[in-house]
Structures are given as structure tokens and as C-alpha cells.
VOBA-1610 file (N, C-alpha, C; in pm, whole numbers, padded with zeros to 5 digits, always signed):
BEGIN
Unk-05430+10568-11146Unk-05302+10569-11079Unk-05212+10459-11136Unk-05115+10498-11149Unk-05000+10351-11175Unk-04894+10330-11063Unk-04874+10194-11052Unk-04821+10150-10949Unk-04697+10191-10911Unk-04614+10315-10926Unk-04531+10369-10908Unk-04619+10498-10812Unk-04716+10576-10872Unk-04748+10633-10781Unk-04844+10595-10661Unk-04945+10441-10659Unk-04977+10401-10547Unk-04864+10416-10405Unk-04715+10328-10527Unk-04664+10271-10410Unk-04592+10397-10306Unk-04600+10537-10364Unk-04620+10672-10289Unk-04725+10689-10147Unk-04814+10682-10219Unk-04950+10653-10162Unk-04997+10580-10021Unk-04899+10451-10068Unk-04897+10321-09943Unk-04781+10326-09926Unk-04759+10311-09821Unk-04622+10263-09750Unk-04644+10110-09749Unk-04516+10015-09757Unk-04551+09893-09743Unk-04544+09864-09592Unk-04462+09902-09569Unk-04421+09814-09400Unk-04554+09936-09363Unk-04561+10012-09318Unk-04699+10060-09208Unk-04835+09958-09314Unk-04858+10001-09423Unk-04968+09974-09489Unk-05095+10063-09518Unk-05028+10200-09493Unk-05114+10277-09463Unk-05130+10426-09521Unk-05246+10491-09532Unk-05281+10577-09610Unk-05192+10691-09574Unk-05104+10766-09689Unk-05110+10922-09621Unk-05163+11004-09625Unk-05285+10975-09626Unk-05421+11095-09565Unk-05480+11026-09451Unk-05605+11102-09396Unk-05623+11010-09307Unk-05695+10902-09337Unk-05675+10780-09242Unk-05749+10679-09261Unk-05888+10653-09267Unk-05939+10599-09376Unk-06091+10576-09362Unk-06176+10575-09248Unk-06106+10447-09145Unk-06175+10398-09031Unk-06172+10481-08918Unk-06115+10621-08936Unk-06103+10703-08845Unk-06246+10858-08872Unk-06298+10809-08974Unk-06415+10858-09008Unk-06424+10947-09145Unk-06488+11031-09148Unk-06456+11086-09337Unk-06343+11120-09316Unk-06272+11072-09484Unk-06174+11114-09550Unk-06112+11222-09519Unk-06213+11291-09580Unk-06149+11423-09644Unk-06276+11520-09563Unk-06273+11640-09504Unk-06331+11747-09478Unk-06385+11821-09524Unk-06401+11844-09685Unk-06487+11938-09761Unk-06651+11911-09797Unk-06695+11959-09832Unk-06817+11950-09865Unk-06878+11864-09970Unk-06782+11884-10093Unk-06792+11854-10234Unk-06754+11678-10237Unk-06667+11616-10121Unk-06621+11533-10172Unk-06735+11406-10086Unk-06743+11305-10132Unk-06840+11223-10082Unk-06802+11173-09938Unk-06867+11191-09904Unk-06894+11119-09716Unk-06884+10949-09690Unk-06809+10881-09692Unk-06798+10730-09644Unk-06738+10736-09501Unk-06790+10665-09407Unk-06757+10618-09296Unk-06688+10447-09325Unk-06610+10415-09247Unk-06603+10273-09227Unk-06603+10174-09102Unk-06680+10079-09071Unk-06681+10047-08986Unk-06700+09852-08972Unk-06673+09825-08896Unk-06693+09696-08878Unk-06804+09635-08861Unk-06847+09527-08968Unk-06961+09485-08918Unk-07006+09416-08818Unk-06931+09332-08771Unk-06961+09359-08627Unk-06977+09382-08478Unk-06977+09556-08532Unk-06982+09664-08459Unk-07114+09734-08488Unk-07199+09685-08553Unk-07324+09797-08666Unk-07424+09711-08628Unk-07505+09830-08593Unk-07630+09858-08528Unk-07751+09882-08627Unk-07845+09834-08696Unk-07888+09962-08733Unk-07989+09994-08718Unk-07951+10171-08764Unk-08064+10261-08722Unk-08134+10333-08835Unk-08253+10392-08850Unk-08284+10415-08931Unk-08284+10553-08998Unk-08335+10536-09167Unk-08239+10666-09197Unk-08083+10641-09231Unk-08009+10495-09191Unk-07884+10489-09184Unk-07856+10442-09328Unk-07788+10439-09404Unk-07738+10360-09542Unk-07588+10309-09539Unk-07591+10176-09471Unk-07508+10041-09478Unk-07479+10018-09570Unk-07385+10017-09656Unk-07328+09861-09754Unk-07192+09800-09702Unk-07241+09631-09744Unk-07152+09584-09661Unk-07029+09529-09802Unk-06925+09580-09818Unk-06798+09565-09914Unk-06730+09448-09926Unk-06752+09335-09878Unk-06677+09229-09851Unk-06735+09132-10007Unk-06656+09061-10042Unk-06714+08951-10109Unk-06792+08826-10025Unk-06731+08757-09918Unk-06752+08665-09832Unk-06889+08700-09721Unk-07024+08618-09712Unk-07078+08673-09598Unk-07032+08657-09466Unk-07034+08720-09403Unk-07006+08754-09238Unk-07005+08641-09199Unk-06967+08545-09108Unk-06933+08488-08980Unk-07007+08570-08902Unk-07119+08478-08819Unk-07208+08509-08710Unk-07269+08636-08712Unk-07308+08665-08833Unk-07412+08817-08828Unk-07562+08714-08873Unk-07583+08821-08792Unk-07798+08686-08778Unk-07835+08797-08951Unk-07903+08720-09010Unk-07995+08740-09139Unk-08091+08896-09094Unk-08142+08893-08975Unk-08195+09015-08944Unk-08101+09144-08918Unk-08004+09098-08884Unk-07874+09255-08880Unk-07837+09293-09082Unk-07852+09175-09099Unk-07813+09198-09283Unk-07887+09229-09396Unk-08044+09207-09340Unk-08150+09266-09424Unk-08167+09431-09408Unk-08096+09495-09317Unk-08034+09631-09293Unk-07917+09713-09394Unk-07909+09587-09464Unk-07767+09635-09530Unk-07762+09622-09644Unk-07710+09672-09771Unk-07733+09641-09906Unk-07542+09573-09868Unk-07610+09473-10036Unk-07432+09397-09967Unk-07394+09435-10139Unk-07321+09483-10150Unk-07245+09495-10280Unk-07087+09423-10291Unk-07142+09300-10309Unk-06992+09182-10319Unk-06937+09204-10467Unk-06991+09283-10560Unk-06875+09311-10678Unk-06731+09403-10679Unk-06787+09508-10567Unk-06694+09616-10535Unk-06606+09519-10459Unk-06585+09414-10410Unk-06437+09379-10345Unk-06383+09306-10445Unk-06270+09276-10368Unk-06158+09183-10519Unk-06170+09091-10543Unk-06156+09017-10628Unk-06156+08926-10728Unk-06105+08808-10645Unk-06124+08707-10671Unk-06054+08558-10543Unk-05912+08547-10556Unk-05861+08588-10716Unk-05717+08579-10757Unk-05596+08692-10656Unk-05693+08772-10719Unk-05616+08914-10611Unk-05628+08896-10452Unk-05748+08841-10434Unk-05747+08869-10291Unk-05646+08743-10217Unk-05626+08645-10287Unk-05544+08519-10259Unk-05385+08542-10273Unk-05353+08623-10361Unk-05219+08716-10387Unk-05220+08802-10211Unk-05326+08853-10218Unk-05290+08931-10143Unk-05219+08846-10032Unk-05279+08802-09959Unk-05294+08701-09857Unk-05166+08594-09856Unk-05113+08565-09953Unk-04956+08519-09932Unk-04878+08568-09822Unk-04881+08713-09825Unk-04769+08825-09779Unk-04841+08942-09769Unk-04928+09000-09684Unk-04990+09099-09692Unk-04907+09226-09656Unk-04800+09209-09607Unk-04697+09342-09569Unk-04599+09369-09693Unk-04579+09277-09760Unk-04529+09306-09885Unk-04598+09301-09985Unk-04723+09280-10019Unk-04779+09292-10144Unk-04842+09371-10160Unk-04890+09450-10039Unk-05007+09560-10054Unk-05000+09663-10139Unk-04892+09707-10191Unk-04873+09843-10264Unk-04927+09756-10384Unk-04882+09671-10429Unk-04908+09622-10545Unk-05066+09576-10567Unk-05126+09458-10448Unk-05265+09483-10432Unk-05301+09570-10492Unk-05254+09697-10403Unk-05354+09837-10434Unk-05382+09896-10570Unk-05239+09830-10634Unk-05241+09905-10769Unk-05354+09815-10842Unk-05316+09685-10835Unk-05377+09564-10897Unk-05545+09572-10855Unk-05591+09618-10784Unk-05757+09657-10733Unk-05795+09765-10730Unk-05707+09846-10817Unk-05742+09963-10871Unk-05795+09969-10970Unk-05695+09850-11050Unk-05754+09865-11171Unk-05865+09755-11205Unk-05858+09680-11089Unk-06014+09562-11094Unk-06142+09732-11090Unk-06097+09771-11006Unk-06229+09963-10988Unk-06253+09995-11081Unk-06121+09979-11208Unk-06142+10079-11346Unk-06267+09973-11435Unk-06211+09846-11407Unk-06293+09792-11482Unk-06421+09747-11525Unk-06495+09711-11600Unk-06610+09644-11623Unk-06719+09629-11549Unk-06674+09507-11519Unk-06668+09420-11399Unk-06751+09541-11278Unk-06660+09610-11246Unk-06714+09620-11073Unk-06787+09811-11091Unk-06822+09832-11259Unk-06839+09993-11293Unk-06945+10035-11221Unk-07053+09902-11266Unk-07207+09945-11205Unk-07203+09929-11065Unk-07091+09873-10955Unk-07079+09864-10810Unk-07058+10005-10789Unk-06965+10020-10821Unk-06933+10187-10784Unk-07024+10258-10838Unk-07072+10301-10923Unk-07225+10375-10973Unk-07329+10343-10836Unk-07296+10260-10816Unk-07456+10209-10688Unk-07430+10326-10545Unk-07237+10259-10555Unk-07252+10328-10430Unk-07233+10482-10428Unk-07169+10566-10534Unk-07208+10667-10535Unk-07348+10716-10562Unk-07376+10653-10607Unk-07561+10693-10618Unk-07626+10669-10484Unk-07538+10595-10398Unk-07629+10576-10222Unk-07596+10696-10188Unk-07460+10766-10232Unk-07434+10859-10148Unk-07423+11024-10195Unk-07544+10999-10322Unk-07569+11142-10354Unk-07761+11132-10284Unk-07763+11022-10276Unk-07899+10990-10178Unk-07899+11028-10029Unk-07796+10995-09997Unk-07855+10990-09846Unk-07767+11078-09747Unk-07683+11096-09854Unk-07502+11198-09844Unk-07435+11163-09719Unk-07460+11026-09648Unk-07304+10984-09563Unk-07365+10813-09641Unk-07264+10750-09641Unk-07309+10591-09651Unk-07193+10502-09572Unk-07245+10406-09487Unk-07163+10345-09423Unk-07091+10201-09464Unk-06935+10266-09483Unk-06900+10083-09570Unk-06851+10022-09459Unk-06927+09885-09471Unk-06894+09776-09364Unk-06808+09680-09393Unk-06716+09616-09357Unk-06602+09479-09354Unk-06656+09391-09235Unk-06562+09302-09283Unk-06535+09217-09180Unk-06415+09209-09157Unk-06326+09272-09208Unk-06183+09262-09182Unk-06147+09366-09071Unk-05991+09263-09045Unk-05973+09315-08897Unk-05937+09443-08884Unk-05838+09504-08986Unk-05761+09567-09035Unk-05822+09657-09145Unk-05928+09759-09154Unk-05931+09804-09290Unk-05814+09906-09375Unk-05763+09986-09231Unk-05654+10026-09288Unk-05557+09986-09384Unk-05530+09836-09389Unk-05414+09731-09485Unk-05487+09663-09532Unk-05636+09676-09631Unk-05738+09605-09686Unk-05790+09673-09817Unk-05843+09609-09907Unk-05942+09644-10034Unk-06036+09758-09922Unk-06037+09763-09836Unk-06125+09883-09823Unk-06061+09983-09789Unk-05891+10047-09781Unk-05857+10155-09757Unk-05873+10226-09930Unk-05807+10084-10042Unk-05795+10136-10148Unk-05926+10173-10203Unk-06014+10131-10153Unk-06162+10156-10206Unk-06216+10325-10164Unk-06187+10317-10056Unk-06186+10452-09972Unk-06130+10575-10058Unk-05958+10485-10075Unk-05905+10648-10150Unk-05970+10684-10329Unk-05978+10512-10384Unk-06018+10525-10522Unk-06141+10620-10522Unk-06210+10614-10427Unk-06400+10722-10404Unk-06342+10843-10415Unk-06259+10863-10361Unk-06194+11041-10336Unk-06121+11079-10432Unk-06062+10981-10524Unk-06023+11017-10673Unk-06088+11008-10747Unk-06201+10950-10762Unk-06283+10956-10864Unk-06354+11081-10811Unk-06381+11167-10709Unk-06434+11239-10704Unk-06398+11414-10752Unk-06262+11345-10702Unk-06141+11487-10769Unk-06140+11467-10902Unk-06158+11361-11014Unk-06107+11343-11085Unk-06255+11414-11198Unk-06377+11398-11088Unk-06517+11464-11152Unk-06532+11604-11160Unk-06495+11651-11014Unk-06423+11780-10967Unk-06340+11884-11091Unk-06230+11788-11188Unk-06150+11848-11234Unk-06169+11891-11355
//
């Protein structure tokens, strides 16, 4: 995507997807396209059979070591300290740009074999649950993470 068509994508002042939102449960409705839930970590229980990863770079604030040995933590898939510190200036005005800018942290190097992991959790176990700690995933590295899964999936699709 280039940041002309993210900033389609995101609205700045809402901050928010025009599809539906991640945190409101799968994406997208078809069959073909991968299953992510999102949810707060803590809000997560777990149960078994369940496949957790938790998306954040930073560990949790007050999650006990026994709720997190439940969880695979994949801290490459979030952003970079530069980006995420950009972000965080002005989060109602920078987000389109974020989005573009941690899109292309997704394309890169860097975070290829993160995303390989987690699509590989979720040709395994076919739902996988991404966890934050943020308050907001809707206006976060995890909405754009959300939609980048569903383009890379169309984009396998095509």
C-alpha cells in the first residue's frame, strides 16, 4: 500500500478501519481468509486448545508469568521504538502515516519471519488470538497489523 491509499483506508480524526474492526471479532467472513481475533490481555484467560500471541513489543504491566507461559509473545511483529515514539507525539494526527510507515516495517526483513510464525499459527490451529495491551486497538499497530494479514492474504488469493 502507499500512503495515499492507507490514508483512504484510515480516517485520521475517527482512526479507524473501514471494514470492520479487528476487536469486534474476525475481519472478514469468508472461509479462505485467516481468522484473528483481538483481544486484550488483560482480559485472557487461557484455555486450552486456545493459540494466544501476544503483539506488543513491551511486556504487560501486572500479568503473573503463569498467564504468559500460555502465550507465544512475538515482540518483532510490533513497531520499531522510532515509529512507535512518532506515533505517540500526536496519535490523532499521525496515524495514517504510522500506518503507512508500519506497513512497510511488515514488508520488511526485519519482522518477515514474525509474520511467517503467525500465519503458520493460523494455518495450525485456524483461529489465533492477538493480544495487546493497548487501550485502543482500533487506533494502534494492531488495527494495521489486522488489515496488513487480510492483504497479504488477498494478495496470496490473487
Amino acid at each position: 500500500y502507499t500512503e495515499k491509499k492507507l490514508r483512504k483506508l484510515y480516517t485520521a480524526a475517527a482512526g479507524r478501519l473501514k471494514h470492520p474492526r479487528p476487536s469486534d471479532g474476525p475481519g472478514c467472513q469468508t472461509e479462505d481468509t485467516p481468522v484473528f481475533t483481538v483481544q486484550r490481555i488483560y482480559a485472557f484467560r487461557p484455555e486450552s486448545g486456545l493459540c494466544a500471541v501476544f503483539i506488543d513489543r513491551l511486556y504487560p504491566r501486572g500479568i503473573t508469568k503463569e498467564t504468559f507461559a500460555a502465550v507465544e509473545w512475538l515482540k518483532d511483529i510490533a513497531p520499531g521504538t522510532a515509529l512507535r515514539r512518532f506515533y505517540h507525539e500526536n496519535p490523532e494526527e499521525n496515524f495514517a502515516a504510522f500506518a503507512a510507515r508500519y506497513h512497510e516495517e511488515l514488508n520488511g526483513a526485519e519482522t518477515k519471519q514474525a509474520v511467517s510464525r503467525l500465519l503458520e499459527l493460523e494455518k495450525a490451529h485456524g483461529e489465533v488470538r492477538l493480544l495487546t495491551a493497548v487501550r485502543h486497538p482500533e487506533q494502534s499497530h494492531v488495527s494495521v497489523l489486522a488489515d496488513f494479514l487480510v492483504y497479504l492474504d488477498k494478495a496470496d488469493g490473487a
